[in-house]
C-alpha positions in Angstrom: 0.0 0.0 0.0 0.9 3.7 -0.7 2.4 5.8 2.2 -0.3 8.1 3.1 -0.4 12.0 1.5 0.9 14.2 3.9 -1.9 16.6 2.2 -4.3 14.6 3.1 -5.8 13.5 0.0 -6.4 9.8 -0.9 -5.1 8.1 -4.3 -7.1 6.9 -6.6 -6.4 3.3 -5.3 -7.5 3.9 -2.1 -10.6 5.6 -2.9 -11.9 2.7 -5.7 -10.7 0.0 -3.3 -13.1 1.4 -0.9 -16.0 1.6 -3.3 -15.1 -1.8 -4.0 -15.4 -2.9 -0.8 -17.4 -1.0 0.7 -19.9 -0.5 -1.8 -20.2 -3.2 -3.9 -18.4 -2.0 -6.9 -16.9 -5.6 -7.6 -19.8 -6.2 -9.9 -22.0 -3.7 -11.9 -26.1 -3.7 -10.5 -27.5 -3.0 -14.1 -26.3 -3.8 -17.8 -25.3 -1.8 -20.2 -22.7 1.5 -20.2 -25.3 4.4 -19.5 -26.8 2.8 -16.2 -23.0 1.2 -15.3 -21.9 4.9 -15.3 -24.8 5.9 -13.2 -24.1 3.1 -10.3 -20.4 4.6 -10.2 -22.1 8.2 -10.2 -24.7 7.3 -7.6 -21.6 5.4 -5.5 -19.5 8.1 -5.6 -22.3 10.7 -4.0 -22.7 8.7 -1.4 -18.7 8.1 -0.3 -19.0 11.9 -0.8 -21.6 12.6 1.9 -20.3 10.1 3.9 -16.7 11.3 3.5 -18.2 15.2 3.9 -20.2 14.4 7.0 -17.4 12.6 8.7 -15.1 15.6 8.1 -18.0 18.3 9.6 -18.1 16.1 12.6 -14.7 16.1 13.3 -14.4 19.8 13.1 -17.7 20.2 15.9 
């Protein structure tokens, strides 16, 4: 694994691992490229939120 950024930002690898794992990204939910490219859209909203709420509640 990757040392992490001192920045504080994620790679790539990290961030698709944990959609992966996380979020069920090791098999597509629908057919075709138009609704595969939705599920990674919706997926990455919701590691968004989730990734923006944790942040807010560390700052409170």
């Amino acid at each position: 694994m990757e040392p992490a950024d001192p920045s504080g930002t994620r790679s790539d690898r990290e961030i698709f691992g944990t959609w992966k794992r996380c979020y069920g990204l090791r098999r597509m939910r629908w057919r075709g490229l138009a609704k595969a490219t939705a599920q990674v859209h919706l997926t990455a909203i919701a590691y968004n939120l989730k990734r923006t709420m944790n942040i807010l509640a560390a700052r409170a």
